[in-house]
Backbone as numpy.savetxt, mean C-alpha at the origin, in Angstrom:
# Nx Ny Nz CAx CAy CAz Cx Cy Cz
-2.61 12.46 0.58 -1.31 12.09 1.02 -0.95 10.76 0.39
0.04 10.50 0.42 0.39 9.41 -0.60 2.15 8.57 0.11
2.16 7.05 -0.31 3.38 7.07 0.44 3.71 5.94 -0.92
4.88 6.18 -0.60 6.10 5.51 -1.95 7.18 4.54 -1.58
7.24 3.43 -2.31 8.76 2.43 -2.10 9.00 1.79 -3.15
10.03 1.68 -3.23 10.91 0.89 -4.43 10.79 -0.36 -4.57
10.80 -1.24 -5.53 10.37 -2.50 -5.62 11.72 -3.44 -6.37
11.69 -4.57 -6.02 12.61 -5.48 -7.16 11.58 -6.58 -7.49
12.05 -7.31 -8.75 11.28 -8.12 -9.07 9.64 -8.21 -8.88
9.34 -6.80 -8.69 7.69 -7.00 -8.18 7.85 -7.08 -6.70
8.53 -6.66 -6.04 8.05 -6.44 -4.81 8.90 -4.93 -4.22
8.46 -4.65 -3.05 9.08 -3.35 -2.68 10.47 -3.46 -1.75
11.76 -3.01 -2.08 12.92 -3.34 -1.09 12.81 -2.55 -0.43
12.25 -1.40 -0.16 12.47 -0.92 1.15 11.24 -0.24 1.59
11.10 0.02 2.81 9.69 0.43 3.40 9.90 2.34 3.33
8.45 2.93 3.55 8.64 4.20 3.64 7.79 4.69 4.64
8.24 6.06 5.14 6.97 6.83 6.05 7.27 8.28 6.06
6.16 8.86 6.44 5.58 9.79 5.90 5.26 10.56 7.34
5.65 11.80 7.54 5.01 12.37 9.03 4.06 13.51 8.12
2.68 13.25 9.15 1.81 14.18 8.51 1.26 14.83 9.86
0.67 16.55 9.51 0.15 16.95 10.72 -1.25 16.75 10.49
-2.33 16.54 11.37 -3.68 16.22 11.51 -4.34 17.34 12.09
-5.52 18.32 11.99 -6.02 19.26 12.38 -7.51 19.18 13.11
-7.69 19.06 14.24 -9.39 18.75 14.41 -9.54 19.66 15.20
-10.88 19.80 15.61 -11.88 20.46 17.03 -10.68 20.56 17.89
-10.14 19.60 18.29 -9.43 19.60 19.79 -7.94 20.22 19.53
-7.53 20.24 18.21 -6.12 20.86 18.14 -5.62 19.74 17.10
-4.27 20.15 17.00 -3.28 19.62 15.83 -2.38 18.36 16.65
-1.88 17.44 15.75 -1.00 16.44 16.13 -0.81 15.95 14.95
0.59 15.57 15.41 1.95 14.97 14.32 1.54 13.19 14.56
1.23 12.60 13.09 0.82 11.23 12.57 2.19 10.73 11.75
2.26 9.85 12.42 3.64 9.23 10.75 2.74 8.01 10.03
2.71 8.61 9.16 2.03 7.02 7.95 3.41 6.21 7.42
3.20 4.87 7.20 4.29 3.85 7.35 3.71 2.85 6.34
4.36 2.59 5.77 4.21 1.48 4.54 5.32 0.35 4.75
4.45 -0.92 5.03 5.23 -2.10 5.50 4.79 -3.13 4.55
5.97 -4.33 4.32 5.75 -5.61 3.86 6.17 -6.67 4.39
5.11 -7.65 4.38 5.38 -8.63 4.96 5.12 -10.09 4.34
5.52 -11.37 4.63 5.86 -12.64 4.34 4.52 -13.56 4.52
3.48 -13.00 5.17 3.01 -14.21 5.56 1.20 -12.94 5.88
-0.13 -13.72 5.95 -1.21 -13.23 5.84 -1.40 -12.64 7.19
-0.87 -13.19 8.43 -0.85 -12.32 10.08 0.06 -11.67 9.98
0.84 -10.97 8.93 0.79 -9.82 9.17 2.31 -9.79 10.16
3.04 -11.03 10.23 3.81 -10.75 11.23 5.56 -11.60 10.56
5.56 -11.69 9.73 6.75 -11.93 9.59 7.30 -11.05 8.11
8.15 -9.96 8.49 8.51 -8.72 7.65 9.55 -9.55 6.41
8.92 -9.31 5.19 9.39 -9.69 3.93 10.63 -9.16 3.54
11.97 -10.45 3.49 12.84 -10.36 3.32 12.66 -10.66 1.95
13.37 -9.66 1.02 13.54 -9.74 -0.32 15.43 -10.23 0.07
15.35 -11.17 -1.43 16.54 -12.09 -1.93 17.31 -11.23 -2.86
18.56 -11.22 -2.78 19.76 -10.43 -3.37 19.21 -10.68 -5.03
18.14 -11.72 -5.38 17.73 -11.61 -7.19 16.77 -11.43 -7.23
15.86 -11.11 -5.96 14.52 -10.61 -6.05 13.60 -11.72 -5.61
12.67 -11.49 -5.77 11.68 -12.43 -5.57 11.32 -13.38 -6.34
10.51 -15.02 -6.68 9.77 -15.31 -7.48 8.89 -14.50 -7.54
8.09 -15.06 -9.67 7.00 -14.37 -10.04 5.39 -15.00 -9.06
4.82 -14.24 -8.91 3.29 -14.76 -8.57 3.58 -14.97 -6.49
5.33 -14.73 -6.03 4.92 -15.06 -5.06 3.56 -13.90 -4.00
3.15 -14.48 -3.07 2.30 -13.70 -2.46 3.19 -11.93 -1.38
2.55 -11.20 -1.49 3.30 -9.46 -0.96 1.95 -9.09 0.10
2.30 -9.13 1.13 1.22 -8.35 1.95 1.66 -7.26 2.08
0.95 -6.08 1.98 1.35 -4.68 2.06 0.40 -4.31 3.38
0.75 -3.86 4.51 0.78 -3.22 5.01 0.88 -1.43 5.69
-0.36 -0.56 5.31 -0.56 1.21 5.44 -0.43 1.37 7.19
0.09 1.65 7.66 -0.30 2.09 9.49 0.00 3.66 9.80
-1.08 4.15 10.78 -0.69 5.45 11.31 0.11 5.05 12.58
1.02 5.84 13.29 1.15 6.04 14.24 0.99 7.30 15.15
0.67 7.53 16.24 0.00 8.77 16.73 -1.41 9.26 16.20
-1.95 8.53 15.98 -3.39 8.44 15.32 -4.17 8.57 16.54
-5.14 9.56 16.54 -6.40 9.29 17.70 -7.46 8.51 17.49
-8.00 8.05 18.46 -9.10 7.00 18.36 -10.01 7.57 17.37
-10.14 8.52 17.16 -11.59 9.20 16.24 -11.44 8.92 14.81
-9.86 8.54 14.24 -9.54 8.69 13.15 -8.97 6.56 12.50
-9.58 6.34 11.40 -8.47 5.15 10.76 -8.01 6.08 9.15
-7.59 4.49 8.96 -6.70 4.84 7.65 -7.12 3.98 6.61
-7.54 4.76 5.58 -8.39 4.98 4.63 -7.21 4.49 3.05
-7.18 3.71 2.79 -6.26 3.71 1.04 -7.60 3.99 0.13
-7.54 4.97 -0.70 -8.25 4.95 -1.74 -7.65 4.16 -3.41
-5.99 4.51 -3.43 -5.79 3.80 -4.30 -4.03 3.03 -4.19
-4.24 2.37 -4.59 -2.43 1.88 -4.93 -2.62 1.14 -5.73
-1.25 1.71 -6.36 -0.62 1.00 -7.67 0.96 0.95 -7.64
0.93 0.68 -8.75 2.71 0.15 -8.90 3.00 0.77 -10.12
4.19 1.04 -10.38 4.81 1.80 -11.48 6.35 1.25 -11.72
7.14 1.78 -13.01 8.30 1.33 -13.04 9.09 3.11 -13.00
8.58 3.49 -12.47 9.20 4.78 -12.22 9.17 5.26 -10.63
10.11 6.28 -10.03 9.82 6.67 -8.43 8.60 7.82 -8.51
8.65 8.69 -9.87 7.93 9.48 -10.24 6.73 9.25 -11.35
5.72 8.69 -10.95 4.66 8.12 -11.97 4.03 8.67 -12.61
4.34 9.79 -12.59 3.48 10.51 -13.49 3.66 10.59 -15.13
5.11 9.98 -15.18 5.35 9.83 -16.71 6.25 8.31 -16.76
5.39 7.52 -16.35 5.33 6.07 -16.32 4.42 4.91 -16.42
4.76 3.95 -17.06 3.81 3.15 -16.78 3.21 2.49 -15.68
1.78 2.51 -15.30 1.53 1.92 -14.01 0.75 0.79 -14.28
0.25 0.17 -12.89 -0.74 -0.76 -12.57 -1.50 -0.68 -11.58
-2.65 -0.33 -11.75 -3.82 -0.23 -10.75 -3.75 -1.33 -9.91
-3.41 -1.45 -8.43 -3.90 -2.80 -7.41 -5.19 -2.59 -7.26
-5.39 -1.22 -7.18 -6.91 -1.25 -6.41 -7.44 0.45 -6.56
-7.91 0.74 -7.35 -8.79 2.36 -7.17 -10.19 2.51 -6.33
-11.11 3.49 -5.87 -11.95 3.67 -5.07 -12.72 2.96 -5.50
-13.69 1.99 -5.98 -14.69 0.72 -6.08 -14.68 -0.14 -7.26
-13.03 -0.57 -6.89 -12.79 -1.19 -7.87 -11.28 -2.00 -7.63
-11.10 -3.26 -7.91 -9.58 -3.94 -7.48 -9.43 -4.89 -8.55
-8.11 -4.98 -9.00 -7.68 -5.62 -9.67 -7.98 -7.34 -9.34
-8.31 -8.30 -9.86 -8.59 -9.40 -9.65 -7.98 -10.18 -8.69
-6.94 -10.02 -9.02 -5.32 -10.42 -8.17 -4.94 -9.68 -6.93
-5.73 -8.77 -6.89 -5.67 -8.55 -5.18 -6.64 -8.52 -4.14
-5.94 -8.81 -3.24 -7.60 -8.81 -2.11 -6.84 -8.35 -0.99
-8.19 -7.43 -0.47 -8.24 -6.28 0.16 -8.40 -7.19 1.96
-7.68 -6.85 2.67 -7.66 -7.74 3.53 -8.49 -6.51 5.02
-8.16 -5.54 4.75 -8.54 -4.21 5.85 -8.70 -2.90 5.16
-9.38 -2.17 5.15 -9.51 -0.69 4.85 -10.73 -0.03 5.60
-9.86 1.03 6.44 -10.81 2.07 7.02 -11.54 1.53 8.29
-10.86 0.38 8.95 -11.53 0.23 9.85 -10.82 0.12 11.69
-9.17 0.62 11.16 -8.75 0.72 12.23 -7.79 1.94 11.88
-6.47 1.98 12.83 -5.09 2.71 12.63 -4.54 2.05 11.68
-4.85 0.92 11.01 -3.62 0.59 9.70 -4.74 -0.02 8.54
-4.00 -0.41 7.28 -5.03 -0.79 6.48 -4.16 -1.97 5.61
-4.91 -3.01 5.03 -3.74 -4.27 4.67 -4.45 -4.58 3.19
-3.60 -4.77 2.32 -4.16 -5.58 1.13 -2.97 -6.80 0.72
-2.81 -7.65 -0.42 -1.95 -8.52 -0.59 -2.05 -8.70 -1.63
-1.12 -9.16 -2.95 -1.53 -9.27 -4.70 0.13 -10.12 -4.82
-0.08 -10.62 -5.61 1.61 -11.92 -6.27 2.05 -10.75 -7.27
3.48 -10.80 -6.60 4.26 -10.38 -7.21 4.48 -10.35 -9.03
4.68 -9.70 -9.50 4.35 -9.03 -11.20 5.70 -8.96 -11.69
5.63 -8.57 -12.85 6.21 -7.99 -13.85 5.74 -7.46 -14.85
6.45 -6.09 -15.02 5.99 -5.50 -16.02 6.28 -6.00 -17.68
5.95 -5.51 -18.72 5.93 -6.11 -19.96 6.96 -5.40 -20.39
7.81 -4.28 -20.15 8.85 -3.21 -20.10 10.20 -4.09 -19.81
9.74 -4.80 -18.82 11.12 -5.51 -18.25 10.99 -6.93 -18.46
10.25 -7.12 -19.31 10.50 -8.73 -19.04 11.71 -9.44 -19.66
12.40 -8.40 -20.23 13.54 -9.32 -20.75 15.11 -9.40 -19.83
14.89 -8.53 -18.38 15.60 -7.95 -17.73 15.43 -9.59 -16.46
17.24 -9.32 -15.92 17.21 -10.39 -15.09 16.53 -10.39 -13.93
16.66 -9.32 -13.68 16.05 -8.35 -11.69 15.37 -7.47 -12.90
13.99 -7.04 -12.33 12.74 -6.10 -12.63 12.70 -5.49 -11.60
12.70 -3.97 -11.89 11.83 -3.31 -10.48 10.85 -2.25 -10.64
9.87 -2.07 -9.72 9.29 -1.20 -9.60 8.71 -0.74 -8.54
7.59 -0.03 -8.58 7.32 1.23 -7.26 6.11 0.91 -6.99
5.72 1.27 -5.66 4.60 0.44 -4.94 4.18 2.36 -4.76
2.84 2.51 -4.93 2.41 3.89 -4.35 0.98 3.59 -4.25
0.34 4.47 -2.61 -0.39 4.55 -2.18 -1.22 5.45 -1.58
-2.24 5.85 -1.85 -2.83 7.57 -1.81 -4.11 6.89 -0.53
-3.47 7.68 0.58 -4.00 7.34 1.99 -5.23 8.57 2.42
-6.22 8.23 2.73 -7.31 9.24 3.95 -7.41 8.76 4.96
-7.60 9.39 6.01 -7.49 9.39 6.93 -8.76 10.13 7.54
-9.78 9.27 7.47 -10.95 9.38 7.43 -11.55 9.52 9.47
-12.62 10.53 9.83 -13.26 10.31 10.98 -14.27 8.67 11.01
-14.32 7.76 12.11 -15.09 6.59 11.47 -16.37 6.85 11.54
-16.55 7.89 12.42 -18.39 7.90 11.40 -18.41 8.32 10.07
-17.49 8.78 9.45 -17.62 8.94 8.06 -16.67 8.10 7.14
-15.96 7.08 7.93 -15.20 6.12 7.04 -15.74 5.41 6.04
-17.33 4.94 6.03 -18.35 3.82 5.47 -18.49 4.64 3.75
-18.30 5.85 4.19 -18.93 6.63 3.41 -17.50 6.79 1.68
-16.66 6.44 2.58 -15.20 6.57 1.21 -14.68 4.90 0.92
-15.57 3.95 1.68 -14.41 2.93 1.68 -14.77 2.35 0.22
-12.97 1.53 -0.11 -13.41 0.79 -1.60 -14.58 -0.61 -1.80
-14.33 -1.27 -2.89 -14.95 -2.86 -2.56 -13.90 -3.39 -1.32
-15.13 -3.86 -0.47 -14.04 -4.61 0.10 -14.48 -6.40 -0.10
-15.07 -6.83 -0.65 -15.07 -8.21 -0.66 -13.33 -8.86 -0.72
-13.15 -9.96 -0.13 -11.99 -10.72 -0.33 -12.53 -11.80 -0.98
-11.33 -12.14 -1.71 -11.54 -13.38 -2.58 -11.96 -14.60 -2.23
């Protein structure tokens, strides 16, 4: 499963979510996965992007959360990256972070150990746009949703910087 948002200047203008159904032992239930950004490292003041975008290098906390999640289950990112397309498959991207492995510039702040998962990286630009006044691009993130006795078993590096 995977969740998607649009970016300016290197960061994402708008948030996205995702309703997914979940299947276990006990029966089925409806999860919405939610992709949030925010201003500050707690996680608590939601990133207002500026009518010209952002500065370069400023700091992006990204924010993955389930809601309607059962206790048995967290949320797992195996990868996100960024692209200058909504559809990446015939675009250029940038790896933040693949399964045991992260780009230098980001650090992994949570994965797989609750209902949401957090990383943070300074805002970019691509080499496509650098001659452009406002740059944008696409924030995408390929989510599991792992049982936690078997979360240990998928998670990425997690050292922080």
């Amino acid at each position: 499963m995977g969740l998607h948002g649009a970016a300016v200047v290197g960061t994402i203008t708008s948030q996205s979510a995702s309703s997914i159904a979940v299947k276990d032992n006990n029966g089925s239930f409806i999860s919405t996965l939610s992709m949030e950004l925010f201003s500050d490292v707690n996680y608590g003041k939601p990133l207002i992007i500026p009518a010209l975008g952002l500065e370069l290098r400023t700091d992006i906390y990204v924010q993955v959360k389930a809601a309607n999640l059962t206790d048995q289950y967290h949320v797992l990112m195996d990868r996100c990256y960024a692209s200058i397309s909504s559809l990446p498959t015939n675009s250029t991207f940038f790896n933040l972070f693949v399964s045991c492995s992260q780009d230098q510039m980001t650090t992994m702040h949570e994965n797989g150990d609750s209902h949401h998962a957090r990383f943070s990286f300074p805002a970019f630009r691509f080499l496509e746009q650098q001659n452009q006044a406002v740059s944008s691009y696409y924030l995408h993130c390929i989510i599991r949703l792992c049982e936690i006795s078997t979360c240990n078993d998928f998670k990425v590096s997690q050292g922080s910087k």
